[in-house]
N, CA, C and O atoms as a GROMACS GRO file, in nm:
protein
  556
    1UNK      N    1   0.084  -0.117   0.000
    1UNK     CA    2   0.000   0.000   0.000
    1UNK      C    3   0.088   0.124   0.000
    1UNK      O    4   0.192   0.140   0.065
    2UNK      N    5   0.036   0.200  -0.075
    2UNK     CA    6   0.093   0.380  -0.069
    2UNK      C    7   0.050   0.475  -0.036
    2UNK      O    8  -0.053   0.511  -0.094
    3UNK      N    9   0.099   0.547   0.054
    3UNK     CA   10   0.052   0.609   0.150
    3UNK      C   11   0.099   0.753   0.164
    3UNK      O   12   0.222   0.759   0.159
    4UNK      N   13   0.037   0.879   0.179
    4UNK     CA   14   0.147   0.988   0.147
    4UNK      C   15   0.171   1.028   0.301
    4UNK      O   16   0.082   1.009   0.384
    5UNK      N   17   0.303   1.087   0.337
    5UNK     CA   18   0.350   1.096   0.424
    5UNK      C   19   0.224   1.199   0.535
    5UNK      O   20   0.187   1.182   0.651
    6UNK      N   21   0.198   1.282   0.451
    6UNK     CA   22   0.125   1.391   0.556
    6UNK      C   23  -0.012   1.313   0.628
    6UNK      O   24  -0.054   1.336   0.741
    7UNK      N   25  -0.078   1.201   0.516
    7UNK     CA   26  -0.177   1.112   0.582
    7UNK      C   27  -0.101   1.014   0.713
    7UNK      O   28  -0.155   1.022   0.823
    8UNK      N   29   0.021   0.923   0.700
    8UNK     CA   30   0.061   0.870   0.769
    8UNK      C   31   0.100   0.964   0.871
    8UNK      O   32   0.088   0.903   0.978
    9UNK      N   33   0.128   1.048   0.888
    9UNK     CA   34   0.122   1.148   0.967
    9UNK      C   35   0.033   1.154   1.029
    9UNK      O   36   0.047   1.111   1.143
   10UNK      N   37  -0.095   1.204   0.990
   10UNK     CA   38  -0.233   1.246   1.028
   10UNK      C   39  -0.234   1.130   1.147
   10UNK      O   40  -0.228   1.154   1.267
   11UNK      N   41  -0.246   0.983   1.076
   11UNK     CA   42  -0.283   0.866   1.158
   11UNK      C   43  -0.218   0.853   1.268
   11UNK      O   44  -0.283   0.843   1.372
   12UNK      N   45  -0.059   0.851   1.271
   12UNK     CA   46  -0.017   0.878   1.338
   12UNK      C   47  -0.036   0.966   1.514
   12UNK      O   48  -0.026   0.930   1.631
   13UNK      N   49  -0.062   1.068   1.457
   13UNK     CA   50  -0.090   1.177   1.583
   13UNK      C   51  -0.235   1.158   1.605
   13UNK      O   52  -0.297   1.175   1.710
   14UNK      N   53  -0.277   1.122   1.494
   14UNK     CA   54  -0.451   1.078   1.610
   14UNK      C   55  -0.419   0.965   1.684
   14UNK      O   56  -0.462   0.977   1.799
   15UNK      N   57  -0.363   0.867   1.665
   15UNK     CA   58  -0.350   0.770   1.728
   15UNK      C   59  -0.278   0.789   1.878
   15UNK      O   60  -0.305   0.710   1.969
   16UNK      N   61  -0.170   0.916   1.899
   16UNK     CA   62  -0.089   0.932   1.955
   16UNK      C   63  -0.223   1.029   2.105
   16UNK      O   64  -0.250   1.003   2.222
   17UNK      N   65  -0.264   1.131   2.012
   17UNK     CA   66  -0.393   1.197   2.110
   17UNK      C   67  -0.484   1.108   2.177
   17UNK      O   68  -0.514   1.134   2.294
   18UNK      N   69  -0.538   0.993   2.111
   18UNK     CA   70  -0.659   0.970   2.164
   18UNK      C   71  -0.558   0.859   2.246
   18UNK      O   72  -0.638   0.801   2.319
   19UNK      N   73  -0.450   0.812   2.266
   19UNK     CA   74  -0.412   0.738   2.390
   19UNK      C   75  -0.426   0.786   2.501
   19UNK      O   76  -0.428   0.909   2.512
   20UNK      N   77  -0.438   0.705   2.612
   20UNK     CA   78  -0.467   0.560   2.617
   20UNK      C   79  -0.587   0.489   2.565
   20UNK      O   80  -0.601   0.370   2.592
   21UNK      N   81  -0.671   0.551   2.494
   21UNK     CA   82  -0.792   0.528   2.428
   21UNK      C   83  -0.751   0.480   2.303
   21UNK      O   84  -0.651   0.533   2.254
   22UNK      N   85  -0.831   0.354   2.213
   22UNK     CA   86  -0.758   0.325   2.077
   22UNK      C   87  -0.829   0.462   1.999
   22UNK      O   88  -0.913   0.524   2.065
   23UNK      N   89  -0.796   0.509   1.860
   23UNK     CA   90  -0.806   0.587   1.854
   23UNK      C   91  -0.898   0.522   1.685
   23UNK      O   92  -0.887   0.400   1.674
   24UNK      N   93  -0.946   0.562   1.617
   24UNK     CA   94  -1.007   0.484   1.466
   24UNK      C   95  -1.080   0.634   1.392
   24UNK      O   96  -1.119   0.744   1.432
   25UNK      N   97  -1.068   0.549   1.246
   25UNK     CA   98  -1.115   0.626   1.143
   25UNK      C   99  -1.094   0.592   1.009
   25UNK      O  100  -1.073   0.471   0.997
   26UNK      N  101  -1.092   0.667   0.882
   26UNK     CA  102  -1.075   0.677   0.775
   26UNK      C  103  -0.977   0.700   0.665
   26UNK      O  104  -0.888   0.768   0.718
   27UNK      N  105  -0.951   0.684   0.562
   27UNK     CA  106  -0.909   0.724   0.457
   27UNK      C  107  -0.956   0.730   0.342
   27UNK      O  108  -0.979   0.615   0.307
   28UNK      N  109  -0.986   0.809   0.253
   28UNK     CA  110  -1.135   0.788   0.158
   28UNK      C  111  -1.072   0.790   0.044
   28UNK      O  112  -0.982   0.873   0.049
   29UNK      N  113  -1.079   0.722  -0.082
   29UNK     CA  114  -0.995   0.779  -0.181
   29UNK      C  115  -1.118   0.718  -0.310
   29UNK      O  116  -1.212   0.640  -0.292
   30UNK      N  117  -1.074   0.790  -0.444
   30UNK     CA  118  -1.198   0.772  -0.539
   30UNK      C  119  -1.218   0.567  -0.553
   30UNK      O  120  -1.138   0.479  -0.522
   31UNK      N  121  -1.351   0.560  -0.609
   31UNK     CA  122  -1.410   0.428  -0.607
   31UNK      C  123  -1.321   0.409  -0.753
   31UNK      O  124  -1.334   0.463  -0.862
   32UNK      N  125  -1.240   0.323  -0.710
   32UNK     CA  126  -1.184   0.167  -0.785
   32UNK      C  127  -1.034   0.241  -0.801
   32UNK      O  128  -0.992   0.226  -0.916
   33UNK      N  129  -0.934   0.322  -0.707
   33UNK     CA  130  -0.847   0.367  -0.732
   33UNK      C  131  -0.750   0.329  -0.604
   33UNK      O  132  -0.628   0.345  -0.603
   34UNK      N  133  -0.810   0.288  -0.525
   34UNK     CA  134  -0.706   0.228  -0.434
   34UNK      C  135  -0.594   0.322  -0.343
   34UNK      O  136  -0.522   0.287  -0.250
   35UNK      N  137  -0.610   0.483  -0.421
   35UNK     CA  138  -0.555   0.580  -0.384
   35UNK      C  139  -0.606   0.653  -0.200
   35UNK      O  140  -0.698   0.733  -0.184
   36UNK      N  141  -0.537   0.609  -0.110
   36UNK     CA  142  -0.614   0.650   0.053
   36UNK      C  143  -0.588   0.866  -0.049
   36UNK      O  144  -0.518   0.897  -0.146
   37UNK      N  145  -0.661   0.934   0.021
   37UNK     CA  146  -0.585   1.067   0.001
   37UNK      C  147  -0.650   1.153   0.055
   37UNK      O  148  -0.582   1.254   0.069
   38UNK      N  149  -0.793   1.169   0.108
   38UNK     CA  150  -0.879   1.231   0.194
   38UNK      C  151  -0.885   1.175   0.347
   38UNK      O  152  -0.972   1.091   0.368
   39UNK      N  153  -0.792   1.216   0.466
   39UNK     CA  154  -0.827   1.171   0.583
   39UNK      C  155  -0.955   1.237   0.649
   39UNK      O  156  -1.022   1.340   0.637
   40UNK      N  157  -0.952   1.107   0.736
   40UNK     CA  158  -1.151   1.114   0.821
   40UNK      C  159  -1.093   1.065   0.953
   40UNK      O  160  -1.063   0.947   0.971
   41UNK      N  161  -1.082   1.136   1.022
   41UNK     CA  162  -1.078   1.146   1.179
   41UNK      C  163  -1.180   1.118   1.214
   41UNK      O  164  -1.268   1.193   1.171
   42UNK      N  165  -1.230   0.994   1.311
   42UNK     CA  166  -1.344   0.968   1.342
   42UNK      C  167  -1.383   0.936   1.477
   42UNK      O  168  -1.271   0.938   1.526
   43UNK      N  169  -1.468   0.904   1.584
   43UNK     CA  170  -1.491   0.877   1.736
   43UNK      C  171  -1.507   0.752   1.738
   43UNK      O  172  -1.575   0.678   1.667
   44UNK      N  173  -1.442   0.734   1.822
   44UNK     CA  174  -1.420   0.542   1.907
   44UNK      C  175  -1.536   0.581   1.989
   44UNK      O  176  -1.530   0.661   2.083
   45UNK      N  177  -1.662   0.511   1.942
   45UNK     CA  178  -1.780   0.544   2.056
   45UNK      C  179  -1.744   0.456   2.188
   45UNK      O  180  -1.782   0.489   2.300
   46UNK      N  181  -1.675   0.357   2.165
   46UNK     CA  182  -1.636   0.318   2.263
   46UNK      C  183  -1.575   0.391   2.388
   46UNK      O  184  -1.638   0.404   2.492
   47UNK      N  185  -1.464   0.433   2.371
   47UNK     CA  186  -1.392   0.482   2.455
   47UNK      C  187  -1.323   0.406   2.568
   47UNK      O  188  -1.329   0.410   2.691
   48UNK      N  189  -1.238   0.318   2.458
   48UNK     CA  190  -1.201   0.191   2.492
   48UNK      C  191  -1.036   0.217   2.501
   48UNK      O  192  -0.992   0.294   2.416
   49UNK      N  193  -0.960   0.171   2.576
   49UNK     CA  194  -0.808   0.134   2.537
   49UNK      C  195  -0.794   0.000   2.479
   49UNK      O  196  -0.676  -0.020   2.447
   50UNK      N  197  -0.872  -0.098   2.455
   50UNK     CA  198  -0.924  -0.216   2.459
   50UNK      C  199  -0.954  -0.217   2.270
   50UNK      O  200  -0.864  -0.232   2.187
   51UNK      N  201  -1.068  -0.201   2.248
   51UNK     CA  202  -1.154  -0.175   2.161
   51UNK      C  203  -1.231  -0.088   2.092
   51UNK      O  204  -1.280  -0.002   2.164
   52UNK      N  205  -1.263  -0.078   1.960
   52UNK     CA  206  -1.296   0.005   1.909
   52UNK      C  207  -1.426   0.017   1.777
   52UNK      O  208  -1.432  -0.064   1.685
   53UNK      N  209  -1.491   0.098   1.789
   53UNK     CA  210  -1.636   0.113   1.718
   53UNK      C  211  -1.700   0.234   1.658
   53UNK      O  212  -1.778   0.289   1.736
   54UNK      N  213  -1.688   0.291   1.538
   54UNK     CA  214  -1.750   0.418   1.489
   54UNK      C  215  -1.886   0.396   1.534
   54UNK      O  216  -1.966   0.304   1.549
   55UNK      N  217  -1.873   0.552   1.552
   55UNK     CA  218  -2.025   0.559   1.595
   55UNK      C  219  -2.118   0.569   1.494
   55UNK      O  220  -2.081   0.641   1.402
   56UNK      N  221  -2.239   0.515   1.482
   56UNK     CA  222  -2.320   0.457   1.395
   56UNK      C  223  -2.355   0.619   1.307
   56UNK      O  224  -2.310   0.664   1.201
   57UNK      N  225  -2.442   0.668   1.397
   57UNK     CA  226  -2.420   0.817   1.318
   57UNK      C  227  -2.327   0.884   1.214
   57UNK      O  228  -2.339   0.896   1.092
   58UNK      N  229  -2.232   0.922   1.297
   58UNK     CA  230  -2.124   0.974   1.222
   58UNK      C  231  -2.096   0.854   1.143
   58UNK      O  232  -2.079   0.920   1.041
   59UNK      N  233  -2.080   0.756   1.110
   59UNK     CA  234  -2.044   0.623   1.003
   59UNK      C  235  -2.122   0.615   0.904
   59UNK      O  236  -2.077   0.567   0.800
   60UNK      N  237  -2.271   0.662   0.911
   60UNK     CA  238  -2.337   0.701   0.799
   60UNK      C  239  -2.373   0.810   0.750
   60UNK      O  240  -2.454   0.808   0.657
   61UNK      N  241  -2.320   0.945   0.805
   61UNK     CA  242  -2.294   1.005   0.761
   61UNK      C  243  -2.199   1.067   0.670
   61UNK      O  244  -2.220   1.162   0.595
   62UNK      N  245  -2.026   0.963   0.696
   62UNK     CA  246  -1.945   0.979   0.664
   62UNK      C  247  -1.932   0.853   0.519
   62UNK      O  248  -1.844   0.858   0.432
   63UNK      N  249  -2.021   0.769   0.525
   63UNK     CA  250  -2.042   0.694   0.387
   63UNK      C  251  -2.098   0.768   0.349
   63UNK      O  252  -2.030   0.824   0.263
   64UNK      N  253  -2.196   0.815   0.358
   64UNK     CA  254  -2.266   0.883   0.296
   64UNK      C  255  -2.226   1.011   0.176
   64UNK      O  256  -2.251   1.015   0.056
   65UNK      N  257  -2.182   1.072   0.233
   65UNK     CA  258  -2.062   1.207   0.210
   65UNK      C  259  -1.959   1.118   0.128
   65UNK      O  260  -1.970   1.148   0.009
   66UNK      N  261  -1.893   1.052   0.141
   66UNK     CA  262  -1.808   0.929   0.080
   66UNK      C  263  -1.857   0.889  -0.099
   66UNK      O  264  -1.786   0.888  -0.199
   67UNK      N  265  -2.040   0.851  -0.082
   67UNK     CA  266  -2.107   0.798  -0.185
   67UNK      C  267  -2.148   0.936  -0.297
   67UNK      O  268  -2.180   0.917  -0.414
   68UNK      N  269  -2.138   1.085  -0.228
   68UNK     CA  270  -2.213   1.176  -0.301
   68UNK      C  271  -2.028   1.210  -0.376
   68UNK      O  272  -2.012   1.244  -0.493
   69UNK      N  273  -1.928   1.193  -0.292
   69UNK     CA  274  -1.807   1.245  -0.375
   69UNK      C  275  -1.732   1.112  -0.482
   69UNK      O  276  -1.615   1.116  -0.518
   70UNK      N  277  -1.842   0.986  -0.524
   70UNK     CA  278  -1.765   0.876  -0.574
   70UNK      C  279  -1.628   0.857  -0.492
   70UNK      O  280  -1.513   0.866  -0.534
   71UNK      N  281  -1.669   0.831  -0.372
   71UNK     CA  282  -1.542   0.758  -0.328
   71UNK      C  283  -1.571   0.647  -0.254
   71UNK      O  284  -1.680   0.593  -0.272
   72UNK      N  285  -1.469   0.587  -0.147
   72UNK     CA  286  -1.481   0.500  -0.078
   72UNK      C  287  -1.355   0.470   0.006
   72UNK      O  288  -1.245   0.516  -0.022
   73UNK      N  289  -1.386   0.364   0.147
   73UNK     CA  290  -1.294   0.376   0.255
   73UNK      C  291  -1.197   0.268   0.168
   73UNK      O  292  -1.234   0.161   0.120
   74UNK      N  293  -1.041   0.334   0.159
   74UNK     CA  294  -0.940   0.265   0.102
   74UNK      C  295  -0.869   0.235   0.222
   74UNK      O  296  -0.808   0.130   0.237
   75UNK      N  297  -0.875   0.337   0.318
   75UNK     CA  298  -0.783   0.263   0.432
   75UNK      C  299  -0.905   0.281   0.570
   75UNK      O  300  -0.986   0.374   0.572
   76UNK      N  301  -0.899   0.188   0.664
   76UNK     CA  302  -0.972   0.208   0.796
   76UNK      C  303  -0.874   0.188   0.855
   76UNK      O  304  -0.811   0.093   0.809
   77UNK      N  305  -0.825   0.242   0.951
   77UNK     CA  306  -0.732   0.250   1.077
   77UNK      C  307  -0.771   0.261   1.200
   77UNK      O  308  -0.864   0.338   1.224
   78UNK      N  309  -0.731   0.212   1.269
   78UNK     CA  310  -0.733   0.218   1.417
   78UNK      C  311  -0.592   0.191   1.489
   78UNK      O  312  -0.492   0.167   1.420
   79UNK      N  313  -0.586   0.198   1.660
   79UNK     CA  314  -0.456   0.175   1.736
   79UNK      C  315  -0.504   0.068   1.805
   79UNK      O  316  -0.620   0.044   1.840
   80UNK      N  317  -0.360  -0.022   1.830
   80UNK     CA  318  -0.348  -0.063   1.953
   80UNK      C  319  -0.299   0.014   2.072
   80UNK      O  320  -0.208   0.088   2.034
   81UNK      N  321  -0.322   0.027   2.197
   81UNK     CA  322  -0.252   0.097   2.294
   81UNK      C  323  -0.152  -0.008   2.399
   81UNK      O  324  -0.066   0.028   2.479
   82UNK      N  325  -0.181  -0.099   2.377
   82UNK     CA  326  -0.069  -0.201   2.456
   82UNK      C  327  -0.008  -0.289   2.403
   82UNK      O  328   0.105  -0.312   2.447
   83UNK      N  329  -0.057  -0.361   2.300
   83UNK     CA  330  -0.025  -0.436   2.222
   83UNK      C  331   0.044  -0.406   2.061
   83UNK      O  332   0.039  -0.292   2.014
   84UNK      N  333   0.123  -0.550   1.966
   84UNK     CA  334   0.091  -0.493   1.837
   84UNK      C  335   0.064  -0.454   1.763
   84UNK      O  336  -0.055  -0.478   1.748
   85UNK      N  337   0.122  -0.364   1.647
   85UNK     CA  338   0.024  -0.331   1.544
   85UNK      C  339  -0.027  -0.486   1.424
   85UNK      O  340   0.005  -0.517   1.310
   86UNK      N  341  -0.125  -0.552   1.537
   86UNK     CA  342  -0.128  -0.681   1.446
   86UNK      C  343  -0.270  -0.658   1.470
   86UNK      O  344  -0.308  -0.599   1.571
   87UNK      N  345  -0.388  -0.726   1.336
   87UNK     CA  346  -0.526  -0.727   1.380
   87UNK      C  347  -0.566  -0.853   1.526
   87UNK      O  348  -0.505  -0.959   1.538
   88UNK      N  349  -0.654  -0.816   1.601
   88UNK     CA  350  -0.688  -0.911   1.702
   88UNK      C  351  -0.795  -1.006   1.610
   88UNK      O  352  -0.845  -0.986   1.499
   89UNK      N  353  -0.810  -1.142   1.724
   89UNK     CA  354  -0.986  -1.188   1.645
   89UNK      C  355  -1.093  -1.106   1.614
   89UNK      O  356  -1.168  -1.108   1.517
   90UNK      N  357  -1.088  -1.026   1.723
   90UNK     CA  358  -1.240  -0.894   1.729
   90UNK      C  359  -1.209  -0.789   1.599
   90UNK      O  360  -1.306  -0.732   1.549
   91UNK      N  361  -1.072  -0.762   1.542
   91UNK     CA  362  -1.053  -0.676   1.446
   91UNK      C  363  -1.079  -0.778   1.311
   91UNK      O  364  -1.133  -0.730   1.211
   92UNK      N  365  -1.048  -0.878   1.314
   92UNK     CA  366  -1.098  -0.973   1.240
   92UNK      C  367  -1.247  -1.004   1.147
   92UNK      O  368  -1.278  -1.012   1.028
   93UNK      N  369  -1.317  -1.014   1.286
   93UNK     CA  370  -1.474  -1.038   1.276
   93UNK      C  371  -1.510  -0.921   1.250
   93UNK      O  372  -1.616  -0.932   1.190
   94UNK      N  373  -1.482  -0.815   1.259
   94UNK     CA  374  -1.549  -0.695   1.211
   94UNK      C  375  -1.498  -0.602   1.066
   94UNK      O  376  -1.543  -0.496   1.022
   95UNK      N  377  -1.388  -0.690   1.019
   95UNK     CA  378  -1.342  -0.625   0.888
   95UNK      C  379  -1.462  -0.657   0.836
   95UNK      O  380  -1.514  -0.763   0.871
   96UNK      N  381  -1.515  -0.584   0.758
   96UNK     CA  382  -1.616  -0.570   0.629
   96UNK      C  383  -1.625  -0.483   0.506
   96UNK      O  384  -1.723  -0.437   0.447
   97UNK      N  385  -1.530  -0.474   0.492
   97UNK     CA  386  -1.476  -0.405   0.377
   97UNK      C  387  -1.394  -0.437   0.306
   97UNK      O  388  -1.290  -0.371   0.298
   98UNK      N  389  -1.416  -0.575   0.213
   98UNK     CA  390  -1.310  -0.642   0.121
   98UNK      C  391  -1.200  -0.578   0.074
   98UNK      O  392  -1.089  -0.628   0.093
   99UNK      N  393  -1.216  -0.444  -0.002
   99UNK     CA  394  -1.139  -0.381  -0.065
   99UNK      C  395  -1.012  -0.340   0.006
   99UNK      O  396  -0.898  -0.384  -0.013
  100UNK      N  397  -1.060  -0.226   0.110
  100UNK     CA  398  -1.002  -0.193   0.213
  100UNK      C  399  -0.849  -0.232   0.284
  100UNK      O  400  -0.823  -0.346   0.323
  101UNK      N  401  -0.782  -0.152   0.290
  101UNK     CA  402  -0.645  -0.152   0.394
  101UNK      C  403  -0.676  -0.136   0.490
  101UNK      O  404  -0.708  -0.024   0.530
  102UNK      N  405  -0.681  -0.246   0.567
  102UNK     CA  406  -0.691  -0.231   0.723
  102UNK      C  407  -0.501  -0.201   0.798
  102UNK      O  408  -0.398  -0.270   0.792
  103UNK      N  409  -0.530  -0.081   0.856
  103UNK     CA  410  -0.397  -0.029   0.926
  103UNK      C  411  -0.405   0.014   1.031
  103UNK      O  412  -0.493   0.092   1.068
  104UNK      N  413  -0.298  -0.036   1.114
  104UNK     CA  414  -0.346  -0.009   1.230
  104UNK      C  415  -0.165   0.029   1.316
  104UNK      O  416  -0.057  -0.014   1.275
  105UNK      N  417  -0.181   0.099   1.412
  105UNK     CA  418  -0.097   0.174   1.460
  105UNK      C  419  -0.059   0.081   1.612
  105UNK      O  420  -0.158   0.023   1.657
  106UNK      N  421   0.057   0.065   1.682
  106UNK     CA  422   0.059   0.071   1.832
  106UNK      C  423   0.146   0.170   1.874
  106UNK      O  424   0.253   0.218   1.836
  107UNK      N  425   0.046   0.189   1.986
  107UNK     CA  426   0.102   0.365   2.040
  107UNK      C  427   0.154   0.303   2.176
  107UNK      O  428   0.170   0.382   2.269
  108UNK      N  429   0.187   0.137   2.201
  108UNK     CA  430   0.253   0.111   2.318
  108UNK      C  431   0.400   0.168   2.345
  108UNK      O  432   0.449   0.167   2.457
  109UNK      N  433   0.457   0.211   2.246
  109UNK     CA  434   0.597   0.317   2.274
  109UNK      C  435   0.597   0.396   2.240
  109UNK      O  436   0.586   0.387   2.117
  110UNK      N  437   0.602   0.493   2.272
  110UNK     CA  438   0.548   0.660   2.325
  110UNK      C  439   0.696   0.766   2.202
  110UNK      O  440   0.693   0.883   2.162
  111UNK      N  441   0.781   0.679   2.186
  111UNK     CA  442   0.902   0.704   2.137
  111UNK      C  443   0.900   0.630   1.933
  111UNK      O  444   0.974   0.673   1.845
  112UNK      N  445   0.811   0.534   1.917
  112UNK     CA  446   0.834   0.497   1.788
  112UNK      C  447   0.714   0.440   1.748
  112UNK      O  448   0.671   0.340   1.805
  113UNK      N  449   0.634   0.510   1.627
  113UNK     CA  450   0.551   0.476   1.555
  113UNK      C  451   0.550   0.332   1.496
  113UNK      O  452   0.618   0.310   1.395
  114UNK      N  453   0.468   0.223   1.558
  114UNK     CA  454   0.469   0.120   1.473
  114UNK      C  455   0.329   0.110   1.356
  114UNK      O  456   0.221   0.105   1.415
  115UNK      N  457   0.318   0.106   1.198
  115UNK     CA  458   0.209   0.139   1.177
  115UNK      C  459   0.249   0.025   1.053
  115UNK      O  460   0.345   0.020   0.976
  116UNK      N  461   0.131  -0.061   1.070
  116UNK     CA  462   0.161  -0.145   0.970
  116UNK      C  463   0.035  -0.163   0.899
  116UNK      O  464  -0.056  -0.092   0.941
  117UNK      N  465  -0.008  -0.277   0.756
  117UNK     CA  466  -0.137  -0.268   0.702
  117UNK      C  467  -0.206  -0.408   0.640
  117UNK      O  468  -0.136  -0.459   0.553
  118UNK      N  469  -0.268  -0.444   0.654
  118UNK     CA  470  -0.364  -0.565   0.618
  118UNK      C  471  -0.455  -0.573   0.518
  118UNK      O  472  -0.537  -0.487   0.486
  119UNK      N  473  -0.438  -0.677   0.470
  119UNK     CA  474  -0.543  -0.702   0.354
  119UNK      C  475  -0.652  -0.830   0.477
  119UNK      O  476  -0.594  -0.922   0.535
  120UNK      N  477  -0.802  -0.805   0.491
  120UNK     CA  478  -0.832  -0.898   0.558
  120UNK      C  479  -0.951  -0.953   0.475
  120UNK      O  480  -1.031  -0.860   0.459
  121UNK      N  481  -0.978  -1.026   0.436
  121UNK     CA  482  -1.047  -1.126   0.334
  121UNK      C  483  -1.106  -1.227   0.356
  121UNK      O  484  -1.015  -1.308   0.338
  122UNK      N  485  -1.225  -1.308   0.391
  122UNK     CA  486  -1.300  -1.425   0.498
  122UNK      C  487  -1.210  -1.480   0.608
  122UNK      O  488  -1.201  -1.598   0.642
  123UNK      N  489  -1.136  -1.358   0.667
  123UNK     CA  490  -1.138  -1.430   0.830
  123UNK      C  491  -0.946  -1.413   0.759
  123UNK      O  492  -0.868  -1.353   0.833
  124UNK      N  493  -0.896  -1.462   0.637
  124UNK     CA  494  -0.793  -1.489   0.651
  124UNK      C  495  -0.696  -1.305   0.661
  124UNK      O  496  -0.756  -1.199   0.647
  125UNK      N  497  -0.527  -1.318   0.692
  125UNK     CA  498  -0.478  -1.148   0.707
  125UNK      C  499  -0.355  -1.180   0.640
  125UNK      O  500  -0.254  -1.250   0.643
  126UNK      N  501  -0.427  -1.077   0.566
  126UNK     CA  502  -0.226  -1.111   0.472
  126UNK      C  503  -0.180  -0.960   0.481
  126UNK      O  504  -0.240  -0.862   0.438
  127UNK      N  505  -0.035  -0.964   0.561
  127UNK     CA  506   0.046  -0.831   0.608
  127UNK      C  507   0.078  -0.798   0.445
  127UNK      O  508   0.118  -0.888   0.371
  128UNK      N  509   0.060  -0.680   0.402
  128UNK     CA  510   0.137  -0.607   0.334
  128UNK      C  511   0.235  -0.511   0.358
  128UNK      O  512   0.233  -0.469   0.474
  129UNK      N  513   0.350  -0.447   0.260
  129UNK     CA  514   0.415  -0.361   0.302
  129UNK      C  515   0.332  -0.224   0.260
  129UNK      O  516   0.230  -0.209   0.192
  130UNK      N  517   0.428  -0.121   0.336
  130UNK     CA  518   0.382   0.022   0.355
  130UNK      C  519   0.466   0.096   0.285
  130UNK      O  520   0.567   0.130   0.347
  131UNK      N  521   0.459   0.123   0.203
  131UNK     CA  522   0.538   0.249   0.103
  131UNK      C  523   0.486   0.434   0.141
  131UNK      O  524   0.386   0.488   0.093
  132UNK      N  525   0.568   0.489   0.221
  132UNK     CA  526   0.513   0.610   0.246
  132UNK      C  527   0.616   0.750   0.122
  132UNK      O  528   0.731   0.792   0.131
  133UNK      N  529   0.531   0.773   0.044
  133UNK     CA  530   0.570   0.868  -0.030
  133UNK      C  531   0.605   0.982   0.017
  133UNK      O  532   0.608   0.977   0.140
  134UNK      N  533   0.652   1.147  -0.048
  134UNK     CA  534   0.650   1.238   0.020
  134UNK      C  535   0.759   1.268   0.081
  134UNK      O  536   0.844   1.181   0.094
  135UNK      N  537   0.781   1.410   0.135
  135UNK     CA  538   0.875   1.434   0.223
  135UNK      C  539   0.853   1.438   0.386
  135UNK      O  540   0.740   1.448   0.433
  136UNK      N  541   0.920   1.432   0.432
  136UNK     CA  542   0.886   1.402   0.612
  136UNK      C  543   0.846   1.561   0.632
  136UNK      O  544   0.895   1.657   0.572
  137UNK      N  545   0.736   1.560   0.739
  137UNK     CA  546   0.682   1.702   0.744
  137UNK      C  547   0.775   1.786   0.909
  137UNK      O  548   0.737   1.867   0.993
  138UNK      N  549   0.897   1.714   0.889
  138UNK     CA  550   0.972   1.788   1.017
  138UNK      C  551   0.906   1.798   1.062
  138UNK      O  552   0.801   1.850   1.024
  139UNK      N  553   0.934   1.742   1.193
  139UNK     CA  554   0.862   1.804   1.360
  139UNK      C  555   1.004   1.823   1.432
  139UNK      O  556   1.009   1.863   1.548
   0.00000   0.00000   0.00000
């Protein structure tokens, strides 16, 4: 997957704010282009360090908005806060979005971004690599 730096970014520092809470959301890019390039910051209705769940509202509102600009979710992301950036069973059972890069962040070291990405497909996860384009946005 390719990814431009200022989005991996984006994910990044949401993931980093909403700790110790997992943190989840979007990447929207046009329908059948595979391109992530519009980030969607979204609410863990949960408010979980544990687990995580868009809130139904905002989730159809944000397809919605998604369906009027021909696009669609190319990447869904979320964090771990203690663990790997690996999907759990529960991240598993709830992929539903064939197409989709599932990516997901662990913000268990406070010092180094681990952010890796998944293809998840009936239950099975095949790791892909992460190609981040772009120049680093210095911090």
């Amino acid at each position: 997957m390719r990814i431009d730096r200022s989005i991996y970014d984006q994910i990044v520092a949401h993931a980093r704010r909403d700790h110790p809470d997992e943190a989840c959301g979007i990447v929207a890019g046009p329908v059948g282009s595979d391109r992530p390039e519009r980030f969607i910051e979204m609410i863990n209705a949960e408010r979980s360090p544990t687990f995580y769940r868009f809130d139904s509202l905002e989730q159809l509102k944000v397809w919605r908005e998604m369906d009027d600009r021909d696009e669609e979710p190319v990447v869904i992301y979320h964090s771990h806060t203690a663990t790997e950036a690996y999907p759990s069973r529960t991240d598993v059972s709830y992929a539903s979005e064939p197409g989709a890069h599932y990516v997901l962040v662990s913000t268990r070291d406070p010092e180094t971004a681990e952010l890796r990405s998944y293809r998840i497909l009936d239950g099975e996860i095949t790791e892909e690599p992460v190609e981040v384009t772009g120049a680093p946005t210095g911090r």
